[in-house]
C-alpha angles and dihedrals in degrees: 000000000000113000094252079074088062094055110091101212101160120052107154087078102078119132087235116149106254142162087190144078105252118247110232115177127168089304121349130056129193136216122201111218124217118276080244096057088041096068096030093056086044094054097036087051103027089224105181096255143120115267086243097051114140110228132205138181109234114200114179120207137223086229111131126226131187130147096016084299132106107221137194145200139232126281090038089302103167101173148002112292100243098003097113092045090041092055099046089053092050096055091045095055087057103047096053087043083051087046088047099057098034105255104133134293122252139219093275113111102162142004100213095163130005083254100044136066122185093216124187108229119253140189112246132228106237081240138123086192100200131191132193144199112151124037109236135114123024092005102051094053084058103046081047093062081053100262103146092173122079124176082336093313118138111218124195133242132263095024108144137212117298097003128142118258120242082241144346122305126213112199111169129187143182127296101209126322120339120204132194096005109139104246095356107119114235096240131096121266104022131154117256131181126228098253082050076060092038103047092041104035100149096043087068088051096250113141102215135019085235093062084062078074103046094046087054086043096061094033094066093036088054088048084054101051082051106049094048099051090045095054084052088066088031094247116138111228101211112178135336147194128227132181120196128192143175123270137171121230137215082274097048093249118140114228129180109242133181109252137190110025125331126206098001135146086246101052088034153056116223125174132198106261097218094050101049085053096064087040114263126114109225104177123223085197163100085258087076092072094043097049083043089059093036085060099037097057120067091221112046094170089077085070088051117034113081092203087071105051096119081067096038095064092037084052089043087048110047096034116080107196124232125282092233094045082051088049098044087051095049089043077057092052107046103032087057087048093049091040085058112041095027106230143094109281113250108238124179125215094205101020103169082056100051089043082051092047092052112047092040091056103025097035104026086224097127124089 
């Protein structure tokens, strides 16, 4: 079997019961189970839900994306080798470690295979919710351009490239289109500011004002979590993204969760700790594939200039990358993975098979 065989690309394919299209984004898709195999699948695993709980199957892909384009490698190589699995352990590792110190739960019910999550649905909070430690990135090019005000923040001068921030900034932005917020753009992913949340909580689908602080609240504990267990292993942890929704308990009860990935090389940015210190930035990250992109094509301002987009995706569909690009990128992935949960990946050789197997034996969901 080659090693593009142990890539799993396409995962909206899947023979899963279900009444629904399938949701396919960048990496994961979901597949909404039947009302009956929701409750069946709640009462057989006691999973802490309401009765009435909506359940999905979440599989995550090896498929790549950087710069709003989905790339691939030489030799029919679709994805990453491990980066599916790699980001999934990594998420997992976080959430228990979240669950451990009584921060909040998340969507995970069940791990039935390195690739697959049962996840209860939520309803999501409208909310990128940003933190940041480090400038660098995005930020940085702005404060370079002289900006000192981010999402009504106020930064200070003389700060320079890569240093640490006197404290943690939340920079929140939206999560889609927005309609009918005062000030607030109608386009997906803009910066907002907390009085924008404040003033127009309901609008970003929290229930309370006083769940602005708790989201904030877990956000920063969750940084926190992160960040110590990461300069255990001297690794930096730069900036981060969360995303939080509502779910209902056994009892009925609503409670604010953290929801997608948390932590991972994909939602984050995490730097080698010895190198940083000698001051040098080595990402652990899924920068590394962007920076790596950035160098291997002549004209670079194609990735980052959004008046070019017709010639970013042609550029992103007639160039393979390189074998050795794909494998420096997977090296990235699993050995962060490996770093931060301290194990050996678990990586399939036929993945779309096992994921079939088990679900079909284990979770009777598969006709």
């Amino acid at each position: 079997m080659s090693l593009a065989d142990k890539v799993l690309a396409v995962n909206n394919d899947l023979p899963i019961r279900t009444e629904q299209p399938v949701h396919s984004g960048k990496v994961r898709s979901v597949y909404w189970l039947t009302a009956e195999d929701s409750k069946r699948l709640i009462k057989e695993k006691g999973y802490n839900v309401h009765e009435d709980a909506e359940l999905a199957v979440m599989v995550i892909s090896d498929r790549i994306s950087a710069f709003e384009c989905i790339w691939t490698g030489e030799g029919g190589m679709k994805g990453v080798p491990g980066k599916g699995a790699a980001l999934n352990a990594i998420s997992n590792h976080w959430f228990k470690l979240f669950r451990e110190h009584g921060l909040a739960d998340s969507h995970i019910l069940d791990i039935p295979h390195p690739l697959v999550w049962i996840v209860q649905k939520a309803k999501p909070v409208m909310i990128e919710a940003i933190c940041r430690q480090y400038i660098t990135g995005s930020m940085w090019r702005s404060y370079g351009k002289g900006e000192r005000e981010f999402c009504g923040i106020q930064i200070a001068e003389g700060l320079e490239k890569d240093q640490k921030l006197p404290e943690l900034l939340i920079t929140p932005s939206t999560k889609g289109i927005l309609t009918g917020i005062p000030g607030v753009p109608e386009i997906d992913d803009v910066n907002i500011t907390r009085d924008d949340i404040t003033n127009n909580f309901e609008a970003f689908q929290f229930r309370t004002q006083d769940d602005i602080a708790q989201y904030e609240k877990l956000l920063k504990e969750g940084f926190d979590v992160i960040s110590d267990e990461l300069e255990k292993l001297d690794q930096v942890f730069v900036d981060t993204k969360f995303e939080f929704g509502y779910v209902t308990d056994a009892e009925g009860k609503e409670k604010l969760i953290y929801m997608d990935e948390v932590g991972t090389p994909d939602s984050s940015r995490i730097w080698d700790g010895p190198a940083y210190r000698e001051g040098k930035v080595v990402e652990n990250s899924k920068e590394v594939f962007r920076q790596e992109l950035l160098n291997h094509f002549p004209d670079a301002d194609i990735l980052v200039n959004k008046d070019r987009m017709e010639e970013r995706y042609a550029l992103a569909r007639e160039n393979e990358l390189p074998a050795t690009l794909i494998q420096k990128v997977s090296d990235t992935y699993v050995g962060i993975a490996e770093k931060i949960t301290g194990e050996k990946l678990a990586q399939s050789d036929n993945p779309k098979a096992e994921i079939i197997d088990i679900l079909s034996r284990e979770y009777a969901l598969i006709d």
